[in-house]
VEXVEXTOR-958623 format. One line per field, with one value per atom (N, C-alpha, C, O): x, y, z; chain; residue in one letter. Coordinates in nm, 3 decimals. Example, Ala and Ser with C-alpha at 12.3 -4.5 7.8 and 13.67 -1.06 7.14 Angstrom:
// residues 2
x 1.319|1.230|1.320|1.424|1.285|1.367|1.290|1.341
y -0.569|-0.450|-0.330|-0.332|-0.225|-0.106|0.003|0.114
z 0.780|0.780|0.780|0.846|0.708|0.714|0.787|0.804
unit A|A|A|A|A|A|A|A
code a|a|a|a|s|s|s|s
END
This chain:
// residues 166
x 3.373|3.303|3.192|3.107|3.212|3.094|2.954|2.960|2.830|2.667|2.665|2.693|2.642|2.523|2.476|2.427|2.490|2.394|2.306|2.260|2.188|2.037|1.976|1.864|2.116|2.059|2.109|2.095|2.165|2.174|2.051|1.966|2.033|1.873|1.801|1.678|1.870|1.811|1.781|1.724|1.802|1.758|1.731|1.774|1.656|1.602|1.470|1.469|1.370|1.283|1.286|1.183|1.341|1.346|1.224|1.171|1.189|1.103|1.143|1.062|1.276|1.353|1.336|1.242|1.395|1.382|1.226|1.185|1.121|0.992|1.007|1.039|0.984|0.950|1.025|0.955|1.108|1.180|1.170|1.199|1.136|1.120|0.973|0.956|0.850|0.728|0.743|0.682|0.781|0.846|0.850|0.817|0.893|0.997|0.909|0.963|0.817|0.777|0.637|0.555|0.631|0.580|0.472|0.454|0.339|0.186|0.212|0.184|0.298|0.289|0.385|0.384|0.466|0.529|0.463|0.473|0.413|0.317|0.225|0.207|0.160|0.007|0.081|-0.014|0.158|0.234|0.225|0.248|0.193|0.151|0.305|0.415|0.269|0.428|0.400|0.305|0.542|0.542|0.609|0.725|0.571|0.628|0.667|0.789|0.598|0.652|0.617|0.514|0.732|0.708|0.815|0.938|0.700|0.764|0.854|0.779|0.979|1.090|0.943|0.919|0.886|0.806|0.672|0.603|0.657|0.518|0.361|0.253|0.397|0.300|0.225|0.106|0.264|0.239|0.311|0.428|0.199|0.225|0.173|0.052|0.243|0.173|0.156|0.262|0.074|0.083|0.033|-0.061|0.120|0.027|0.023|0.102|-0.053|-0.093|-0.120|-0.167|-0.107|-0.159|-0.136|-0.036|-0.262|-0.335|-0.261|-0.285|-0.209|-0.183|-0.197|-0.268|-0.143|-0.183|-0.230|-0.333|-0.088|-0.118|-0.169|-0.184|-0.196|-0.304|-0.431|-0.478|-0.474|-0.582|-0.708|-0.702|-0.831|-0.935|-0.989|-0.933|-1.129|-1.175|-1.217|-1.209|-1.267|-1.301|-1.232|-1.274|-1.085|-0.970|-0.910|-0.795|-0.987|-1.022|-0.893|-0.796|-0.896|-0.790|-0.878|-0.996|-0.823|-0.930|-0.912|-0.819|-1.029|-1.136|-1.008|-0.981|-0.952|-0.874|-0.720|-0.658|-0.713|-0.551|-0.584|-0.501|-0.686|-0.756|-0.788|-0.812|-0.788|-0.765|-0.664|-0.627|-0.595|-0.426|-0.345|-0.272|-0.360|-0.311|-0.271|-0.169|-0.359|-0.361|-0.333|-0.308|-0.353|-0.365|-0.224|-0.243|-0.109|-0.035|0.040|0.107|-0.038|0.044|-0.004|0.070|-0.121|-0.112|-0.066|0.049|-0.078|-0.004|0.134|0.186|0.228|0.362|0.372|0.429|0.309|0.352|0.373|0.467|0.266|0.221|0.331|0.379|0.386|0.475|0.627|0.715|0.629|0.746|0.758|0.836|0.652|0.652|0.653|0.698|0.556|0.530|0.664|0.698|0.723|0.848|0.762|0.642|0.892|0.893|0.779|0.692|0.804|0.666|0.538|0.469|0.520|0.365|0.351|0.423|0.216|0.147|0.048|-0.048|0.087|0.002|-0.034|0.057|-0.177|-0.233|-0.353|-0.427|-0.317|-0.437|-0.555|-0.544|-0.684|-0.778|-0.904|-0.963|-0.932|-1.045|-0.989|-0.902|-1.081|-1.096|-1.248|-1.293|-1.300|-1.371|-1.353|-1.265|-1.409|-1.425|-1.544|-1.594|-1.583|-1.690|-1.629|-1.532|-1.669|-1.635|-1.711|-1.829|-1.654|-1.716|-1.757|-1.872|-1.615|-1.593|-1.483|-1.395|-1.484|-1.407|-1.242|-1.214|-1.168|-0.994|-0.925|-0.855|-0.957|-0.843|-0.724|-0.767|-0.660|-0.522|-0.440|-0.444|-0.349|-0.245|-0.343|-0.347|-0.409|-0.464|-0.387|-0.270|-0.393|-0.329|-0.366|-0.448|-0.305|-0.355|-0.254|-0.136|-0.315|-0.254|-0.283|-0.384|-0.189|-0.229|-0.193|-0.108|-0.222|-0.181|-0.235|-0.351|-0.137|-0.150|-0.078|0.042|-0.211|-0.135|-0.107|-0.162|0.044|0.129|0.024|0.055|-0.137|-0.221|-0.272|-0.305|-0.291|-0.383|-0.276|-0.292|-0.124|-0.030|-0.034|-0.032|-0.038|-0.088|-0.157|-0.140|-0.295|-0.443|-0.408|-0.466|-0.329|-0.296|-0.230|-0.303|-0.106|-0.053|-0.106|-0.056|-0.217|-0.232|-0.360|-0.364|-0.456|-0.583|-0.478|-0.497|-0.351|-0.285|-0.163|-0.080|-0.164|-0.080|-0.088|0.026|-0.164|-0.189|-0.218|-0.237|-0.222|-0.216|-0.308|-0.302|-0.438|-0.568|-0.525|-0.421|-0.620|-0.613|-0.681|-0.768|-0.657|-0.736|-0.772|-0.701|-0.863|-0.914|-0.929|-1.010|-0.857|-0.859|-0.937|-0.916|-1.004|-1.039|-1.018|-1.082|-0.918|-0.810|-0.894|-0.941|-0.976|-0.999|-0.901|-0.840|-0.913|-0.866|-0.907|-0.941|-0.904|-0.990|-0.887|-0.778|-0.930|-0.819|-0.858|-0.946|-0.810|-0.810|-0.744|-0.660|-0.790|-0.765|-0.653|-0.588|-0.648|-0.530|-0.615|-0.554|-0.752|-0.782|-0.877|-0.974|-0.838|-0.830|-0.999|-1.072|-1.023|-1.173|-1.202|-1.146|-1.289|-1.249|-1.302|-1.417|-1.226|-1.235|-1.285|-1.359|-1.245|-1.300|-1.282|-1.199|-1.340|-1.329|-1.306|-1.393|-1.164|-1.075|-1.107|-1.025|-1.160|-1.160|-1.022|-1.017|-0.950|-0.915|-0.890|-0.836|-0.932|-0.973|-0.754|-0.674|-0.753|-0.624|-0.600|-0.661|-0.527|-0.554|-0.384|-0.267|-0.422|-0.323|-0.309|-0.394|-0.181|-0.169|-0.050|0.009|0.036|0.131|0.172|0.124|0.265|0.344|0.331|0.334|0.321|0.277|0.403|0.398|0.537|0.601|0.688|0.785|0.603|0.668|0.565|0.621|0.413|0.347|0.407|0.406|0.457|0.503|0.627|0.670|0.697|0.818|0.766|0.841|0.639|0.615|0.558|0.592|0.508|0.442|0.567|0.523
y -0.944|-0.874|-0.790|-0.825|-0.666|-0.569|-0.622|-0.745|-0.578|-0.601|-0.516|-0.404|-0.520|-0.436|-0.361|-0.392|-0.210|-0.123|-0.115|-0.022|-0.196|-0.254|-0.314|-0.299|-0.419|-0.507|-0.478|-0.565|-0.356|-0.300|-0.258|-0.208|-0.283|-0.304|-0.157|-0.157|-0.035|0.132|0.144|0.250|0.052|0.071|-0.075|-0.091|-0.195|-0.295|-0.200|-0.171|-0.144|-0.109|0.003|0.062|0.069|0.212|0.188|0.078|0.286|0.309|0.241|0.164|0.256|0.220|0.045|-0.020|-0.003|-0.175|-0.182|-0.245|-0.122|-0.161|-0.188|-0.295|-0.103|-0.044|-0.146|-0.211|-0.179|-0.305|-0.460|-0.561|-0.477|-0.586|-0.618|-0.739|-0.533|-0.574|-0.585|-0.684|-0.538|-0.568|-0.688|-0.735|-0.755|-0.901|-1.002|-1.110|-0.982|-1.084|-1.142|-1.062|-1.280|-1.332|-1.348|-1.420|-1.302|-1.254|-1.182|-1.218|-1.002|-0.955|-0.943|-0.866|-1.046|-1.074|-1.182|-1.186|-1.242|-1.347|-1.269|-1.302|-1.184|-1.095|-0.980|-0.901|-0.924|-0.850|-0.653|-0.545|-0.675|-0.570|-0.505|-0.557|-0.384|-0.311|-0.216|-0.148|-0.185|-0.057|0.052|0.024|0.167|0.273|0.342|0.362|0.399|0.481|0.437|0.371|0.479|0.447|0.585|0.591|0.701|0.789|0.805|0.765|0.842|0.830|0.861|0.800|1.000|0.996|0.900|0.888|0.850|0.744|0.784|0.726|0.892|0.984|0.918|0.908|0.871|0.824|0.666|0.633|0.580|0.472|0.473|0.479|0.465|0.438|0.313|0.292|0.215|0.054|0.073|0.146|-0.016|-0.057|-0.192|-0.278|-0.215|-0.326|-0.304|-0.192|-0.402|-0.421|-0.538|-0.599|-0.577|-0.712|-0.812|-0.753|-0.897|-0.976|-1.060|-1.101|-1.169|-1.282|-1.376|-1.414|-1.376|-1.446|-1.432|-1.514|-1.299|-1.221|-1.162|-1.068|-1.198|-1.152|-1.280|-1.399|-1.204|-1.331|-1.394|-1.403|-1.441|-1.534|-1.433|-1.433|-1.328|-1.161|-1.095|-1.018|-1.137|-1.045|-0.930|-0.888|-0.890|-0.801|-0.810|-0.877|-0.732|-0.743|-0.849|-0.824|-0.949|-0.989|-0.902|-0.827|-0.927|-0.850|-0.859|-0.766|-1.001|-1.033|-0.913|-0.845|-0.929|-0.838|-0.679|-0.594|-0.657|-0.522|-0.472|-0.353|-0.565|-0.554|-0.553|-0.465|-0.672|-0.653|-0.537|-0.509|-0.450|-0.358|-0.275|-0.206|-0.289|-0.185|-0.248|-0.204|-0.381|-0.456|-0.376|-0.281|-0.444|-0.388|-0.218|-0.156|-0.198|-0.022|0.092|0.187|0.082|0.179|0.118|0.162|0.035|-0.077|-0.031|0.017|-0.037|-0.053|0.125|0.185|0.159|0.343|0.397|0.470|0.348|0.393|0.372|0.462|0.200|0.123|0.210|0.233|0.247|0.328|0.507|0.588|0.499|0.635|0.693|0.803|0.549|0.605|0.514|0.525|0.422|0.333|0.264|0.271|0.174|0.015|0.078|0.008|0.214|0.205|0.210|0.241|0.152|0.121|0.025|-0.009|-0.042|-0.122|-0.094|-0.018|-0.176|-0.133|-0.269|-0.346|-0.307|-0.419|-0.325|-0.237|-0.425|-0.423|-0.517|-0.616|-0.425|-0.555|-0.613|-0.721|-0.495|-0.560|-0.434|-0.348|-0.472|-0.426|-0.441|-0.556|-0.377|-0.347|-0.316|-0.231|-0.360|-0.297|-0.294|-0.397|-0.181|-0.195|-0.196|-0.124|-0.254|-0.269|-0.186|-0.187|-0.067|0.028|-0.033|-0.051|-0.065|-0.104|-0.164|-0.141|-0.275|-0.402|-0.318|-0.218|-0.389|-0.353|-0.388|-0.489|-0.250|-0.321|-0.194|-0.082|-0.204|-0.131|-0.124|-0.192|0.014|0.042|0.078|0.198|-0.018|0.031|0.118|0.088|0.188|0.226|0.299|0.388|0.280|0.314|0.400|0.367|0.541|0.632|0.639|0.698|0.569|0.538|0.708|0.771|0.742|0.874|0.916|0.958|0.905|0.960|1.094|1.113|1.205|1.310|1.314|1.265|1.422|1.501|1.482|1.425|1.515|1.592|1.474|1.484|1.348|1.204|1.151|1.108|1.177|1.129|1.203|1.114|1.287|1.402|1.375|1.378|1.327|1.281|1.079|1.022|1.022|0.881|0.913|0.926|0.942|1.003|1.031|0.991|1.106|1.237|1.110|1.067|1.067|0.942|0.869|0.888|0.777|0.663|0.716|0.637|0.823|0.888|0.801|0.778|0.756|0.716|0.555|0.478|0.504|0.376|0.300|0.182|0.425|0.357|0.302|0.334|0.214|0.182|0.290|0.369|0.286|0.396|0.317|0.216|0.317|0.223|0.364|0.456|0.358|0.444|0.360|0.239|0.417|0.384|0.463|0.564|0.402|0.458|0.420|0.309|0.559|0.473|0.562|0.666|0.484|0.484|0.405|0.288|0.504|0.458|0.412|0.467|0.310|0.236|0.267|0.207|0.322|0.430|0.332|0.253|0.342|0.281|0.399|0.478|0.392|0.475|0.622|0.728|0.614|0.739|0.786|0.844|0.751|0.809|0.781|0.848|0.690|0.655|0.541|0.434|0.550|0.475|0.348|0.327|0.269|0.108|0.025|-0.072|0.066|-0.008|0.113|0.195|0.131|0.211|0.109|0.041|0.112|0.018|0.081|0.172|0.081|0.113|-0.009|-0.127|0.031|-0.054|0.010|0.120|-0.069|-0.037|-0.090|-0.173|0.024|-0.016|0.030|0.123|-0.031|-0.080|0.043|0.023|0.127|0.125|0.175|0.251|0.133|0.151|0.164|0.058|0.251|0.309|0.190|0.181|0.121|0.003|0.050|0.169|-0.027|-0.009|0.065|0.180|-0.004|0.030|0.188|0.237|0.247|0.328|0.453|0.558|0.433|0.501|0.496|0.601|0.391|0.449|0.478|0.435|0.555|0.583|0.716|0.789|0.784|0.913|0.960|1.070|0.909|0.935|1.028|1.050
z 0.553|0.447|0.507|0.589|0.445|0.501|0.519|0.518|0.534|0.502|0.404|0.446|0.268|0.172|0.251|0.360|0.185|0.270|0.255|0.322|0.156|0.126|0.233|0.281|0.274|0.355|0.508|0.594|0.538|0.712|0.755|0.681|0.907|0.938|0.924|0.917|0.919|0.903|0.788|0.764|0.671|0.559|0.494|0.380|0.562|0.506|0.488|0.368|0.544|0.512|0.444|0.479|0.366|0.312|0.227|0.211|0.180|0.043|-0.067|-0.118|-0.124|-0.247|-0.180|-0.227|-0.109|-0.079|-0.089|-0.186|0.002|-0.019|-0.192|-0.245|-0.237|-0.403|-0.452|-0.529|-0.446|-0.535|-0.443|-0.508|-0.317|-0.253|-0.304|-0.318|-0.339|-0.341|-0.538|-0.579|-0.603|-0.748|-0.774|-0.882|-0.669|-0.743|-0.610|-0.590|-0.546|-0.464|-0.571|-0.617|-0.595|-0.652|-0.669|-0.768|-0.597|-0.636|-0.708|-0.822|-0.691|-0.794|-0.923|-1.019|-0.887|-1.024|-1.144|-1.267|-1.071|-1.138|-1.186|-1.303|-1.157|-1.188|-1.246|-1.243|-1.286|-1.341|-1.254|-1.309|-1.147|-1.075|-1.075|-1.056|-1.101|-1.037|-1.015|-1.052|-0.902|-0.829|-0.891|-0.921|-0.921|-0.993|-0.898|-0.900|-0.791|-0.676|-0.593|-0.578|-0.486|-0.288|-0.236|-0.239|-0.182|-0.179|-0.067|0.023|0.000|0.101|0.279|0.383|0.205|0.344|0.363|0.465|0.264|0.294|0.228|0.236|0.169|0.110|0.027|0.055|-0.068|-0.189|-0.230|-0.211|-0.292|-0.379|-0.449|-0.425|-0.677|-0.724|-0.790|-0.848|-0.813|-0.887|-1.019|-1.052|-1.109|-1.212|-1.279|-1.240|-1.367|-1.407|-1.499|-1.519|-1.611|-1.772|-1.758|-1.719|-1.800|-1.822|-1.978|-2.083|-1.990|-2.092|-2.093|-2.001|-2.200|-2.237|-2.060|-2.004|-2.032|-1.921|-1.791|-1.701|-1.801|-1.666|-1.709|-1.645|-1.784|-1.850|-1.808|-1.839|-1.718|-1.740|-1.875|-1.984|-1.827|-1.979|-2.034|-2.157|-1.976|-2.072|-2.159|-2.245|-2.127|-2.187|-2.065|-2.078|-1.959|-1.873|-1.788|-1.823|-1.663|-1.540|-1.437|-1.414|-1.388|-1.286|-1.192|-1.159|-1.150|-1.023|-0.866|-0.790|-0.862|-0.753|-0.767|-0.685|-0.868|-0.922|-0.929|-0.897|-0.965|-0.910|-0.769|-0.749|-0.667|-0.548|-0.488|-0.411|-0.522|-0.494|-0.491|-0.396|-0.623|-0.665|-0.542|-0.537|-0.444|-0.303|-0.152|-0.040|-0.216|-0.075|0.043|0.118|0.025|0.159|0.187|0.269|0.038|0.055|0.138|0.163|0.178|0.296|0.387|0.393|0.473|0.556|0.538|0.639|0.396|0.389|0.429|0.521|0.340|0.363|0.498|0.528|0.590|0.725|0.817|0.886|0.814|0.896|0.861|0.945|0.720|0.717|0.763|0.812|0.720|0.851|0.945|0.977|1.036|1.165|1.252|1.370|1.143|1.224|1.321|1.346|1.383|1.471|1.601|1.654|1.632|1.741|1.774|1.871|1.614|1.617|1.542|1.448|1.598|1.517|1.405|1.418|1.266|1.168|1.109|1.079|1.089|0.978|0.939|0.984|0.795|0.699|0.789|0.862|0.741|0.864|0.773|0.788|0.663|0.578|0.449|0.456|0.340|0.205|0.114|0.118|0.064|-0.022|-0.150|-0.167|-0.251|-0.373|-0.472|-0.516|-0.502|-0.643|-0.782|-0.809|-0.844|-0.989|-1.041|-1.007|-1.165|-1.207|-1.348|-1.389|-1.425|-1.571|-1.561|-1.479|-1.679|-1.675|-1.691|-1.757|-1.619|-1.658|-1.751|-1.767|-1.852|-2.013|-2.035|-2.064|-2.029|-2.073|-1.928|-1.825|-1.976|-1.884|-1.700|-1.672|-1.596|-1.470|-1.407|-1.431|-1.355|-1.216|-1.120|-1.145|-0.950|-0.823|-0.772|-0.761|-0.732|-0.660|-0.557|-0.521|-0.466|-0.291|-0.214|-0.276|-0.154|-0.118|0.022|0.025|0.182|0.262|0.299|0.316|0.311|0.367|0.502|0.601|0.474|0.662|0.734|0.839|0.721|0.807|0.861|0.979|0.800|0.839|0.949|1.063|0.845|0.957|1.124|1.210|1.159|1.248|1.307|1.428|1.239|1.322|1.360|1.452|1.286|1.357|1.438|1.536|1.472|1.580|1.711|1.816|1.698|1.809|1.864|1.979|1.756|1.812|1.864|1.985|1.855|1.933|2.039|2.083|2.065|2.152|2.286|2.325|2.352|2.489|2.452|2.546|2.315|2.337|2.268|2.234|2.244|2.183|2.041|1.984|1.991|1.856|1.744|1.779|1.680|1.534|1.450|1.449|1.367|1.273|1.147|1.164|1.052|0.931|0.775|0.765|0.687|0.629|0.487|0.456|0.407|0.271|0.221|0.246|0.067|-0.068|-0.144|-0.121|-0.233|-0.432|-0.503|-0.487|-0.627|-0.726|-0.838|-0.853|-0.910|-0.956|-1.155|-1.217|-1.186|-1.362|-1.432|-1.389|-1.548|-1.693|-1.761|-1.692|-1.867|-1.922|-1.960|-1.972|-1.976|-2.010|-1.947|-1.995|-1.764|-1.665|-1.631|-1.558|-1.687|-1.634|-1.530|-1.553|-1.410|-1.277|-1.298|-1.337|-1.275|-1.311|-1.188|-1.198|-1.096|-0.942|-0.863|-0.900|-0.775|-0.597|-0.484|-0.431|-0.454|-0.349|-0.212|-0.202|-0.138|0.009|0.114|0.081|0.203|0.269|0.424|0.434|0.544|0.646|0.690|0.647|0.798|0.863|1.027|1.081|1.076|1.204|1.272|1.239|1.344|1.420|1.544|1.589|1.629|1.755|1.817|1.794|1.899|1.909|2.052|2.166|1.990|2.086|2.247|2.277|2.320|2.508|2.532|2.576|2.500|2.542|2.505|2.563|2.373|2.339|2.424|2.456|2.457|2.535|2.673|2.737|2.726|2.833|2.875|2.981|2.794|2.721|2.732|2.798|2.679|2.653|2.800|2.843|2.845|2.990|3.139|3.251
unit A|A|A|A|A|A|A|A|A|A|A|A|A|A|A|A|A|A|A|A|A|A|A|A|A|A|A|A|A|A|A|A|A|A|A|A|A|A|A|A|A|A|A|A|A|A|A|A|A|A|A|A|A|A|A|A|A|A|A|A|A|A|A|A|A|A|A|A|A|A|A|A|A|A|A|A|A|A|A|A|A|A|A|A|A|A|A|A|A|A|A|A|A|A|A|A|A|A|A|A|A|A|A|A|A|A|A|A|A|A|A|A|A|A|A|A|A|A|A|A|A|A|A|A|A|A|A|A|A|A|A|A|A|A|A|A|A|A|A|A|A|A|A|A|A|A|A|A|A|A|A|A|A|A|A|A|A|A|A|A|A|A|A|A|A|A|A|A|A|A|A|A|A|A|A|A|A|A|A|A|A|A|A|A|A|A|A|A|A|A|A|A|A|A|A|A|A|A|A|A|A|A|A|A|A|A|A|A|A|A|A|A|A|A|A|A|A|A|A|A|A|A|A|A|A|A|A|A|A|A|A|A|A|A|A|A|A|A|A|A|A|A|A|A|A|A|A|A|A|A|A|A|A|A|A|A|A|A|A|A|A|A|A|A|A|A|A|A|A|A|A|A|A|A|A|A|A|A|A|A|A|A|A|A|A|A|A|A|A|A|A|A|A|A|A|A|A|A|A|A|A|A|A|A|A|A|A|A|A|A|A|A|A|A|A|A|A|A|A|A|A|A|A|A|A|A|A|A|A|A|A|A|A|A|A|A|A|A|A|A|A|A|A|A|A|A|A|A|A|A|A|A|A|A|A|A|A|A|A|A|A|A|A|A|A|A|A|A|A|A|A|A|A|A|A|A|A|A|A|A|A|A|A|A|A|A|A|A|A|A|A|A|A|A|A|A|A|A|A|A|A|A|A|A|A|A|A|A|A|A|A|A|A|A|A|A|A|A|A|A|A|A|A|A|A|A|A|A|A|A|A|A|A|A|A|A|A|A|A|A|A|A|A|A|A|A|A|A|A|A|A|A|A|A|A|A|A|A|A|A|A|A|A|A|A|A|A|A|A|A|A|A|A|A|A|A|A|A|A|A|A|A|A|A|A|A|A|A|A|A|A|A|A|A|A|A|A|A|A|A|A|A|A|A|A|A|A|A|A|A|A|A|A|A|A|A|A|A|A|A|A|A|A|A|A|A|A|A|A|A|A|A|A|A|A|A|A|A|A|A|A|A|A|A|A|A|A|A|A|A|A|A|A|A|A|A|A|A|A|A|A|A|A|A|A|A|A|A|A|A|A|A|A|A|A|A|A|A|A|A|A|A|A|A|A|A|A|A|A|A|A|A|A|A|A|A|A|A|A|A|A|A|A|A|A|A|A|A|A|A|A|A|A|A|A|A|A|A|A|A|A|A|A|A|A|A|A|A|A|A|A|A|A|A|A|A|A|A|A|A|A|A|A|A|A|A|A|A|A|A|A|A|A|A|A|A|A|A|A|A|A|A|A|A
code x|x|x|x|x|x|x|x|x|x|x|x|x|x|x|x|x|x|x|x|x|x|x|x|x|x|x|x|x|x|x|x|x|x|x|x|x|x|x|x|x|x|x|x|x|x|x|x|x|x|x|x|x|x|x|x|x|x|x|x|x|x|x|x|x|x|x|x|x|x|x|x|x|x|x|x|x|x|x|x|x|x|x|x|x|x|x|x|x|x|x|x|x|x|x|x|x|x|x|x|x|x|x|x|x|x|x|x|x|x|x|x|x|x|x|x|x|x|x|x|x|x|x|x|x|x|x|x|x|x|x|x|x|x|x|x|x|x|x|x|x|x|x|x|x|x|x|x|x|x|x|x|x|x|x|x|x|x|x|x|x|x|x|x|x|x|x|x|x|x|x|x|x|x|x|x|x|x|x|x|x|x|x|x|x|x|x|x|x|x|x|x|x|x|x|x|x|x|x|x|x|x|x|x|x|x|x|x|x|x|x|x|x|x|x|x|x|x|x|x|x|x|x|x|x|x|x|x|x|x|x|x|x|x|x|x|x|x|x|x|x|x|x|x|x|x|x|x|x|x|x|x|x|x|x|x|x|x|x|x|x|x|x|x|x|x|x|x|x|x|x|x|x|x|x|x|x|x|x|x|x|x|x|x|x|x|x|x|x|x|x|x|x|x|x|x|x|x|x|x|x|x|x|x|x|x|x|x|x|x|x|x|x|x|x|x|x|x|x|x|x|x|x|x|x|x|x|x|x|x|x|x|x|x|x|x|x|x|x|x|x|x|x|x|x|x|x|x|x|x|x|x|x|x|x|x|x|x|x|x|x|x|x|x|x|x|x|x|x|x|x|x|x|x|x|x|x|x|x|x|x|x|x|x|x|x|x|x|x|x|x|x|x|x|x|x|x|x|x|x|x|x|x|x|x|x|x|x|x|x|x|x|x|x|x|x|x|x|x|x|x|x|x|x|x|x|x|x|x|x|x|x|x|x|x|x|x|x|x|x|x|x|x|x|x|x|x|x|x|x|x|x|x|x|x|x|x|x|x|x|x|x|x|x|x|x|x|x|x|x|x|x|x|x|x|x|x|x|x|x|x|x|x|x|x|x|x|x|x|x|x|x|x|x|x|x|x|x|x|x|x|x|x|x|x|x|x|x|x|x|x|x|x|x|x|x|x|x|x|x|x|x|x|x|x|x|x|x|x|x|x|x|x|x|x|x|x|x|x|x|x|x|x|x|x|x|x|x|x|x|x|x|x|x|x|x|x|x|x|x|x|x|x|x|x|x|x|x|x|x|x|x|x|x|x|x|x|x|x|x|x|x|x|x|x|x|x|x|x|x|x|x|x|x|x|x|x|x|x|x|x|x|x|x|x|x|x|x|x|x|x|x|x|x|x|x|x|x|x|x|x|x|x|x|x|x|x|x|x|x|x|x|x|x|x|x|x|x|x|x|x|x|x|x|x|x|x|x|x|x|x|x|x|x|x|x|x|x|x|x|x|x|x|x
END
């Protein structure tokens, strides 16, 4: 019997598997977080969240933790699918301010541009690490900013693929 072409290794990581593998993994299925987009080049993720009965704090609100989540591994995921297996990418820290409490439809437009991709690149060319620092601001339904997510990310172009380029 063949492999699923979901599950052949050039396309376990696609965008479409991210986007539906992070869907159905259970922090954010439990917290009701979902992924609307994971764009093919890595550009863009967008999440959302609406708070209900059973994700709703003692406020009625989004908690503060699920408002962070919202962002946690998507530049991480975007990056790793772009820049591929010869580099290293972690999430290393996160920040957030709370603007106004989270009530309705939230959502986070993660968004790296061609040009950042360009400048990680060209800083880890020889091996060094880059330390990047992604915000977004995380909107209510009528587009008013609910938290400012900062998240710090780590990367570094594998030894062996630098001396591969040499």
């Amino acid at each position: 019997m063949a492999t699923p072409k979901f599950l052949r290794p050039e396309n376990l990581f696609s965008a479409n598997n991210l986007r539906r593998f992070m869907s159905y993994w259970p922090p954010f299925l439990g917290a009701g977080v979902k992924i609307r987009e994971f764009d093919d080049d890595g550009t863009r993720v967008l999440v959302t969240h609406k708070p209900n009965a059973l994700t709703r704090n003692a406020k009625g609100t989004a908690f503060g933790g699920t408002i962070m989540a919202m962002t946690d591994p998507f530049f991480m995921l975007a990056a790793m699918h772009r820049l591929g297996p010869e580099y290293n990418v972690w999430d290393t820290q996160g920040t957030v301010k709370f603007v106004k409490p989270g009530k309705g439809l939230l959502t986070a437009d993660m968004r790296i541009s061609d040009e950042l991709y360009d400048e990680i690149i060209a800083k880890t060319a020889d091996g060094s690490k880059y330390l990047h620092w992604f915000d977004v601001d995380v909107t209510d339904e009528k587009g008013d900013v609910v938290a400012h997510v900062s998240r710090e990310v780590y990367f570094r172009r594998k030894k062996k693929q630098v001396l591969n380029a040499r």
